[in-house]
N, C-alpha and C positions, 0 to 999 in steps of 0.2 A: 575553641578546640572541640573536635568532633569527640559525643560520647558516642562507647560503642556498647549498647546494648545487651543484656543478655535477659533471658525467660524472665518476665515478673519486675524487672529492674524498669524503675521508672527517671526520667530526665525533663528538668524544667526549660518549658519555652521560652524566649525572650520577646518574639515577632508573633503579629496575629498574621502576618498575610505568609502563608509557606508553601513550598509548595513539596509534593512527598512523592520521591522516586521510585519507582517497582523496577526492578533487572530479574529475571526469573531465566531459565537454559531451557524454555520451551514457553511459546506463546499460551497466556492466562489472561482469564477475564479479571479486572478488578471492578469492584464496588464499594461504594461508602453509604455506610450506615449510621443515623443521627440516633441518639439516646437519650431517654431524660435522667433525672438525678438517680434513678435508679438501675440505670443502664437499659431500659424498656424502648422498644422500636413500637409504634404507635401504631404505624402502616406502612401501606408502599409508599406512599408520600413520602416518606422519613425516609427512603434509599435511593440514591443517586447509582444507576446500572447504566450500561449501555443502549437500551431502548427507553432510560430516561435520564441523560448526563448531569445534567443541572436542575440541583435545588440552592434555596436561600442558602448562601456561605459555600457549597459546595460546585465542583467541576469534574468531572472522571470521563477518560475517554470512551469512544463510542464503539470502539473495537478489543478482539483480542488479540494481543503481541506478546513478547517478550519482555520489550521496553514499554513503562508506563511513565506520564507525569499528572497527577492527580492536584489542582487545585485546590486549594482550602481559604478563606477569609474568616476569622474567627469573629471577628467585631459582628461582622454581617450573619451570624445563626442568629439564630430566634432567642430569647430570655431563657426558652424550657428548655432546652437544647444543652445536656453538658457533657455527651461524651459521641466523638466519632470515630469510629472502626471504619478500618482498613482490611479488607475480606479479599482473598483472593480465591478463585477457582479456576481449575483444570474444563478449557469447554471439550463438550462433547465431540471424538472425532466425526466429519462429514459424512469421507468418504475414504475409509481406511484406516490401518492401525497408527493409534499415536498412544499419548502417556495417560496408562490409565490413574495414576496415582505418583503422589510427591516425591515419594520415595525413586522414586524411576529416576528422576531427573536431579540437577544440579539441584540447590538450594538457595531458596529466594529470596533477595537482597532487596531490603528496605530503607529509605534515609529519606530526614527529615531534613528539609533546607528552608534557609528563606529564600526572596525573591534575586537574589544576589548568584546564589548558587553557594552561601555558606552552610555547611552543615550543621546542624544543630546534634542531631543521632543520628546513628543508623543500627541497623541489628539482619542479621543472617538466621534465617529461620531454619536451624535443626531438627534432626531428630525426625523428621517426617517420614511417614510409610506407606499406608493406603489411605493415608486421606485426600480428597479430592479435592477438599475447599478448605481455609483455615482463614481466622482471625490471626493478619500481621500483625497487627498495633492498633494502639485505640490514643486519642488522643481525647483528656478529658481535663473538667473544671471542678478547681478545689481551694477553698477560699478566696473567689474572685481572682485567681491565675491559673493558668490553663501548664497540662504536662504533658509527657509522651510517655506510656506504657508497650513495653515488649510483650506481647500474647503468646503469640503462637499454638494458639489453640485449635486443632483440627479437624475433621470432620470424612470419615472415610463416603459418607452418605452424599454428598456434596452441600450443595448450596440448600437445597430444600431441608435438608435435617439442621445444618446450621441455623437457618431461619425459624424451623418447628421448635431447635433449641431456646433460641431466642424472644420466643412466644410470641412471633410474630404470626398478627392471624392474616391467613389464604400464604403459607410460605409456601407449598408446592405450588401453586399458582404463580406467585410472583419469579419462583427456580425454571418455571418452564416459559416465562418470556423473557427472563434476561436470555435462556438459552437460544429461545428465537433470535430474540435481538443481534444476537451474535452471528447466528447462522444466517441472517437477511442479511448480514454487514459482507460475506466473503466475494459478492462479485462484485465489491465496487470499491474494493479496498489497491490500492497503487502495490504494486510489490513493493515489499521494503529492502532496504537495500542492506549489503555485509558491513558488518557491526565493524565501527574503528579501530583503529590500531590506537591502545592508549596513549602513544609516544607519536601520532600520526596527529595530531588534533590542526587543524588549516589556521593558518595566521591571521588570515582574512576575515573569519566569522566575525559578527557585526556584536559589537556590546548588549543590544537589545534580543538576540538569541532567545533568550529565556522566555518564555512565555508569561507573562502578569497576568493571571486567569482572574477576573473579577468574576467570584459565586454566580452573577445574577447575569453574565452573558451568554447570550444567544447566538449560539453558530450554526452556520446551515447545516440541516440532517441532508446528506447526499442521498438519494433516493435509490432505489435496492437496484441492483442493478447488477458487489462482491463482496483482504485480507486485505475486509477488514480489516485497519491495524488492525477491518480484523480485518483479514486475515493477513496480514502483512506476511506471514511467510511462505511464500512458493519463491524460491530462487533466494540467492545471496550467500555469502562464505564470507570468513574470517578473511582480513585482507593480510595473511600471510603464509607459507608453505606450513605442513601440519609440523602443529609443536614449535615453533621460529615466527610464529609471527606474520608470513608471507600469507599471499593471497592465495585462495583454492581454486581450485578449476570451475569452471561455470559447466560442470556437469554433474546430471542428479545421480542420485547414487541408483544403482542398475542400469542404464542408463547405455547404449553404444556410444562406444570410443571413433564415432568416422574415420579422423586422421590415421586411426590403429587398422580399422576396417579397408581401408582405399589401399592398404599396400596387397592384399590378393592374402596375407596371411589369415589365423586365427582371427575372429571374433574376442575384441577385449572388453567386456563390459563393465568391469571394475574403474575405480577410481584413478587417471591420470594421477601422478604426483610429482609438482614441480620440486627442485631439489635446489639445494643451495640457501647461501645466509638473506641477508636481512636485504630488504630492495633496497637501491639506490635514492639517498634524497632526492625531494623533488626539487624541480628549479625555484629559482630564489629570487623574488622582483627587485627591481633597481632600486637604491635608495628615494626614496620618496624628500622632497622639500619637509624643511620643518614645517607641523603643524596641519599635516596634509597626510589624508588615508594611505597607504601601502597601493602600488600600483597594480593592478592586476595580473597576473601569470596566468595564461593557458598551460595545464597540464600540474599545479601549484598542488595536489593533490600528493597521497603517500602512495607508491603501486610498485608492479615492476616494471612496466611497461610504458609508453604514450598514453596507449590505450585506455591502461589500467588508471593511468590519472585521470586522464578525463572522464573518464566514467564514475570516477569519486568523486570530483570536482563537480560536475553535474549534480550528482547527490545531493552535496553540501552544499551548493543553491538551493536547490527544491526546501532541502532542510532550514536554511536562514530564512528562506521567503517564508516558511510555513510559520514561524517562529516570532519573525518579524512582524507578519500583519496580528498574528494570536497576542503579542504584547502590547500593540497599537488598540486592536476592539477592545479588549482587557481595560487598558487608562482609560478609552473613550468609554466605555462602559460605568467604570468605577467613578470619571467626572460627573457623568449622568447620577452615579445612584448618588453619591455625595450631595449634589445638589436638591435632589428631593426629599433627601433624608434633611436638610438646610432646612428648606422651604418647611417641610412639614414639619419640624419643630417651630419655628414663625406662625404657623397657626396654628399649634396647637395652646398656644397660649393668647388670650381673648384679650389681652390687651395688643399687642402688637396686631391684629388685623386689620385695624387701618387706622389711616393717617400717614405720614410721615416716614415714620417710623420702620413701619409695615414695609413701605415701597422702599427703603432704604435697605433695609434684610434681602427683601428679594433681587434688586440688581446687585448685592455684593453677591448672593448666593450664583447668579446667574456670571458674575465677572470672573468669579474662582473657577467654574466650570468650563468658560471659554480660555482659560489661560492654563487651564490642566489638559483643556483639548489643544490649543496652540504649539503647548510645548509638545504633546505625542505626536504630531502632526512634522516639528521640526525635527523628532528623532525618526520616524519612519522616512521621510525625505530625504534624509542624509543615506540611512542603511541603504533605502533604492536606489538612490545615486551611486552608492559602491557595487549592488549586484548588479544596474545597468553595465556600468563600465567593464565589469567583469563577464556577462554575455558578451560585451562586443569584441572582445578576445577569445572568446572558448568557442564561441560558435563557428565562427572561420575555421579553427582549427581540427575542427569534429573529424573524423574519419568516417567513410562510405556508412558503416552503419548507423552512425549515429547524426548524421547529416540531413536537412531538410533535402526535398531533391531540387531545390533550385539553388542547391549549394554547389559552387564549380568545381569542388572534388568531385564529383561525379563527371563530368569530360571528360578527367583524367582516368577513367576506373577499367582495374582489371581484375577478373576473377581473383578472389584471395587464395591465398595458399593455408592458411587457417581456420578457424571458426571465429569470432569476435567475440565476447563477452557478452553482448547484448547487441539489440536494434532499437532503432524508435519507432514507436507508433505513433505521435505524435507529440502535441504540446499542449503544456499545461500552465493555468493562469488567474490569477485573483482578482478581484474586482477593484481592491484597492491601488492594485501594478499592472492594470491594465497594457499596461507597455512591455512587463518583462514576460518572457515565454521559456520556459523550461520543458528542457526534451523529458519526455515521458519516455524512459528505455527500461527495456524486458531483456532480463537475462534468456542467454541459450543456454543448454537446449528450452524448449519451451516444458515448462512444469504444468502448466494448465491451458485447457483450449481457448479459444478468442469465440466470443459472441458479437458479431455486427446486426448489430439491431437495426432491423428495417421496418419498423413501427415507428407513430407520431410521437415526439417527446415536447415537453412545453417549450422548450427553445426554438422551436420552430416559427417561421414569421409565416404572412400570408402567404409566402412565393411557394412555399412547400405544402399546401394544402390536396393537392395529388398523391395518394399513396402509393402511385406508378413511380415517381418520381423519387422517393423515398426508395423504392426497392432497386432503382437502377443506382441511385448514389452509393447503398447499403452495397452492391454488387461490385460497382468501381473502387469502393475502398478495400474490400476485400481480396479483389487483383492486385490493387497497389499493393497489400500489404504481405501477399502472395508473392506479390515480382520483389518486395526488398526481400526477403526469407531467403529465397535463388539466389539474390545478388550477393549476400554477404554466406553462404555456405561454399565450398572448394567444388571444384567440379567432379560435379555424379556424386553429391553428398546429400543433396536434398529430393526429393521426388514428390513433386507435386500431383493432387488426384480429383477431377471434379467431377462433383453430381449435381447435372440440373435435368430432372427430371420431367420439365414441361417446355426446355429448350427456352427460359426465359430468359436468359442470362447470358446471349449467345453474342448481343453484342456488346458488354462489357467484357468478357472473357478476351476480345479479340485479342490485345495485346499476347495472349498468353496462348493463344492458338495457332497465331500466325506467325510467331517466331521459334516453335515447336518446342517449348519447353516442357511440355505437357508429356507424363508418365503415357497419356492413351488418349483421343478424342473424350472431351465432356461425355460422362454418363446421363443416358437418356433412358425415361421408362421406369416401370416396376423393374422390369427383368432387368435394365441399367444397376439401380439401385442394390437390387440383393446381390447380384456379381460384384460389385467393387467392395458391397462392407462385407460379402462372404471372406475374398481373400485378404480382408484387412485385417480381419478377427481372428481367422486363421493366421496370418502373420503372428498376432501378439499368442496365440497360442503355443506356438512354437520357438519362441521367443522366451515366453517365462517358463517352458517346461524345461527347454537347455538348461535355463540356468537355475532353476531348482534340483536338477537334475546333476550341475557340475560339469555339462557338457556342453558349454557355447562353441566349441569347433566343431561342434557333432552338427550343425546345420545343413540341410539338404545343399545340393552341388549346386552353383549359380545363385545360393539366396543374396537378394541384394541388402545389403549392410547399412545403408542409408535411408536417416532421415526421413520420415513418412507423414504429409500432410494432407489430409481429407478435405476440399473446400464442399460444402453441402450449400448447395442456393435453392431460395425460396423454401425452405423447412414449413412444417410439416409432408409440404403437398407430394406424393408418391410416395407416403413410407406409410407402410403396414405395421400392425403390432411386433410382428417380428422385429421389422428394418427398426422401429424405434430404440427395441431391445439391444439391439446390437450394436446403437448407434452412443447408447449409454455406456454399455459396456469399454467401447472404444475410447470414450470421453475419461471413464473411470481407470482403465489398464492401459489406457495406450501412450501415455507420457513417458511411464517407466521405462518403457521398450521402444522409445522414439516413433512412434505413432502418434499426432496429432491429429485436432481437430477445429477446421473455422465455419462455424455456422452462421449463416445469412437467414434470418427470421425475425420476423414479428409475434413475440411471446402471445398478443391476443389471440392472435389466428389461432395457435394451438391448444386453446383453452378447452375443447373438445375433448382433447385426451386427459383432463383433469388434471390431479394431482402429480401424474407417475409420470411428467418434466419436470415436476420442481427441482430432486438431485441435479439433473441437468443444467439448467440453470444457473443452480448457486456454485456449480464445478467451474463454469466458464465465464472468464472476466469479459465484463460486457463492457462494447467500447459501440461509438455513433458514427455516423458517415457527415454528421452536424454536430458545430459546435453545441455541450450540453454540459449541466454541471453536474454529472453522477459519480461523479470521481472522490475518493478521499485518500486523503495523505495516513502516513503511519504511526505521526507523533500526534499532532490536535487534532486531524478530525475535519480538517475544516472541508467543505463542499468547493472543489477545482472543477474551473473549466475546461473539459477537454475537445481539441482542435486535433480532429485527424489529420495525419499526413499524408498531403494528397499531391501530385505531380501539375504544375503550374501549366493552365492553360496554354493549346497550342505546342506546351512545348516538344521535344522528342527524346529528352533523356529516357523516359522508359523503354520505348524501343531501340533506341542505343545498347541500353544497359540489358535488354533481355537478350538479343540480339549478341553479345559478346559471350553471355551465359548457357545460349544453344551452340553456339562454334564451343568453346568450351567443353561441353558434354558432349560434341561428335569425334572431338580429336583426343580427349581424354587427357586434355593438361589444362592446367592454369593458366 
């Protein structure tokens, strides 16, 4: 039975391996702090943060979210080691207002499980105001058995006065690279997706879900590139109508209404809101044979829609796969350390080091560790087997946005008559499931800009040792991902804008210039350059000034209402201090007022302008024209391969498809 905590009240453990869930109503940093007998933090060593996740017995993710799951192994701390705190902080907004203080926000839900998912406690942290950082819980040792205490101790100052509390020496040092750490995590963090429906939970999740964090496991650090869980949140909603449980619009808040916009009325910029009860169950697989998994269902998800299932359904793969391999390294991790921890007990004692004896300890110590790897090996092989089978149903079924393009709904494709939820930008992939590919999909509108990075990354083999080569691939994906944005928006919703200012880009562009989808010929030049971001900036000026103003119909006669994406090729080259200026700006204001931005550049080149890209940068999720592992997911952390989506050699689905998107916008229907 779950206790339920309250300030000071403390609950006995039964499990040393647990794992401690975070739920907060706005993305927070957690950290864990190791103590000795007198609750003293010794150094950085002693804290587990996101620029340094794992220490001996502990695991805490690499990001800031919402949702947290924190590792612990208690057997695995050290002898001096008896008290661990649970620290949460508020990270620093980027680029914009967020929650300066606890008090703002909901109230953050703590609980103590084991590896099961049984709870042992939990406690809801009240009473918060302006603190920024607070001790949740500490979990400490007293008389050789280990408890859980309710804290709730705050700290308006944040993390660095917490620490100075704590008399940890260099605390503001140590508060200002966890907040690095956090802020290098936001452009390479996957968007996370709208939080479940508790009554929505899929039938299918595989029993090993749970992540088995073994303290001493090593996961790949994805290399800086974005939310982070952290940042996991740019896009996602509750999956249901506000207050019922339904799913919310895939629109940000401020944000144009297109569908609202395309009928010649007012400018609606507020919030769509779907209306009506609870979705429809989702479909139900056929009885399965005894003794045999649940068959797979395309669309087995909770929504209202197709759509809307598959696009949760997708999720809850990405999420099992994430889940799955973190419980698989976890065993394989914890058979390793079991076995040395064997071993080193076998010599630490001078009689058992040889002989007989000796060699007998060691191949049992070495037999229990292949038979702990054996058996995780038989559980991850089973769980793949179930998400294999269940890709090979969902993928066929995908709709134009979410479809590879050598998917043969695209033959069939005709302009929509809606916006879709999302698109893909491609697919992503573990080393250990080599075989399964999960679509990587971005909610619309787009929340944040795209970075196609046309620099060397280490995944690169010898064929790419040309940096020409690099920047035309960087250039072609960026069409590609230009011509799906067109394909899945209604006609005359999107308006595409390009700046290549040394005309290099001229023949990857073709697609996009010879079926005339294009707002105006490619921008060429300086003078190119300050005309299209003058009137873009000027757009968003006018844009946020209505609507702080309360006058979105008050928009000059002819403004167009849709959809605005900037493609910039070959960055830095033709932009002046100005053009950079403006070019941030637009990065920074122009989501809210559907204004985008996809930049084609190689970060080094711009190293010239120093510092004043970095905002830049950390605003827009960086994605490769090459497969690369820069990727991280929202729950562990772990480093994904991502494979852009690119249009199958030879083939002519894109000119098909652009091609149906320009007759489209000359007739003015779907």
């Amino acid at each position: 039975m779950t206790a339920e905590l309250v300030r000071g009240q403390n609950h006995p453990l039964s499990q040393s391996r647990l794992e401690i869930r975070v739920s907060a109503g706005t993305p927070v940093v957690t950290v864990a702090a190791l103590g000795d007998e007198d609750g003293r933090i010794h150094g950085t060593e002693w804290v587990a943060h996101p620029g340094a996740p794992t220490r001996p017995g502990l695991e805490v993710p690499r990001q800031a979210a919402a949702d947290h799951r924190l590792a612990v192994d208690l057997d695995a701390l050290a002898d001096t080691v008896h008290r661990v705190g649970v620290l949460l902080a508020l990270p620093a907004p980027a680029d914009g207002p967020g929650p300066a203080r606890f008090g703002a926000v909901a109230a953050p839900f703590v609980a103590v499980t084991g590896l099961d998912g049984t709870e042992a406690a939990s406690y809801t942290i009240t009473g918060l105001e302006a603190e920024t950082a607070v001790i949740a819980l500490e979990l400490y040792r007293r008389q050789g058995a280990w408890k859980v205490r309710a804290v709730g101790q705050g700290y308006a100052g944040g993390l660095a006065e917490l620490f100075t509390d704590q008399a940890l020496p260099q605390a503001r040092r140590l508060a200002d690279s966890i907040e690095e750490a956090v802020t290098r995590s936001l452009a390479r963090s996957v968007q996370a997706p709208p939080p479940r429906p508790s009554d929505g939970d899929r039938s299918r999740r595989t029993a090993t879900a749970t992540p088995a964090h073994h303290p001493d496991q090593g996961t790949g650090t994805a290399p800086q590139g974005a939310p982070g869980p952290v940042p996991p949140a740019y896009g996602g909603g509750p999956a249901g109508p506000p207050g019922q449980g339904g799913p919310q619009p895939a629109y940000p808040a401020g944000a144009a209404d297109p569908p609202a916009a395309a009928t010649g009325g007012p400018i609606d910029y507020s919030h769509p809101r779907r209306q009506g009860a609870a979705p429809p169950p989702p479909p139900t697989a056929p009885p399965a044979p005894p003794g045999q998994p649940a068959r797979p269902v395309a669309g087995d998800a909770t929504g209202w829609s197709m759509e809307e299932r598959l696009y949760n359904q997708v999720w809850g793969m990405f999420e099992d796969l994430a889940r799955t391999i973190a419980a698989y390294r976890s065993a394989v991790d914890f058979a390793e350390s079991r076995m040395d921890k064997e071993l080193e007990q076998t010599l630490s004692d001078p009689r058992g080091r040889i002989g007989g004896r000796a060699d007998a300890a060691r191949e049992a110590a070495r037999a229990r560790q292949a038979q702990l790897v054996d058996r995780a090996r038989e559980a991850l092989d089973r769980d793949l087997a179930q998400l294999v089978a269940e890709a090979e149903v969902v993928e066929p079924a995908l709709p134009p946005a979410y479809a590879r393009w050598d998917n043969p709904v695209w033959h069939a494709y005709r302009v929509p008559m809606e916006i879709p939820m999302a698109l893909r930008l491609g697919d992503l992939r573990l080393p250990e499931a080599d075989g399964i590919r999960i679509p990587m999909l971005l909610r619309l509108p787009l929340e944040r800009g795209l970075w196609i990075d046309s620099g060397r990354t280490d995944a690169l083999d010898e064929s790419f040792t040309d940096t020409h080569d690099m920047r035309r691939l960087a250039m072609e994906t960026a069409v590609t991902h230009a011509a799906r944005l067109l394909a899945v928006y209604p006609a005359g919703e999107f308006t595409v804008h390009v700046v290549d200012p040394a005309g290099s880009g001229a023949g990857a562009l073709l697609p996009l210039t010879h079926s005339g989808v294009l707002a105006a010929p490619p921008a060429r030049g300086a003078a190119g350059v300050a005309d299209v971001l003058g009137r873009l900036t000027q757009r968003v000026d006018l844009v946020q000034m209505a609507l702080r103003g309360g006058a979105a119909d008050a928009l000059p006669p002819g403004f167009d209402p849709s959809q605005q994406l900037l493609v910039v090729n070959d960055f830095p080259h033709g932009f002046d201090d100005r053009a950079v200026n403006q070019l941030r700006y637009l990065a920074d204001e122009g989501p809210s007022v559907g204004v985008h931005l996809m930049l084609v550049a190689d970060r080094e080149e711009s190293a010239g302008y120093g510092p004043l890209l970095d905002p830049l940068w950390r605003s827009l999720l960086r994605l490769t024209p090459v497969a690369d592992s820069h990727l991280a997911d929202p729950w562990v952390g772990h480093a994904w391969t991502y494979e852009p989506s690119l249009v199958p050699p030879d083939s002519q689905v894109l000119q098909q498809v652009l091609t149906r998107v320009a007759e489209a916008r000359r007739t003015g229907s779907s």
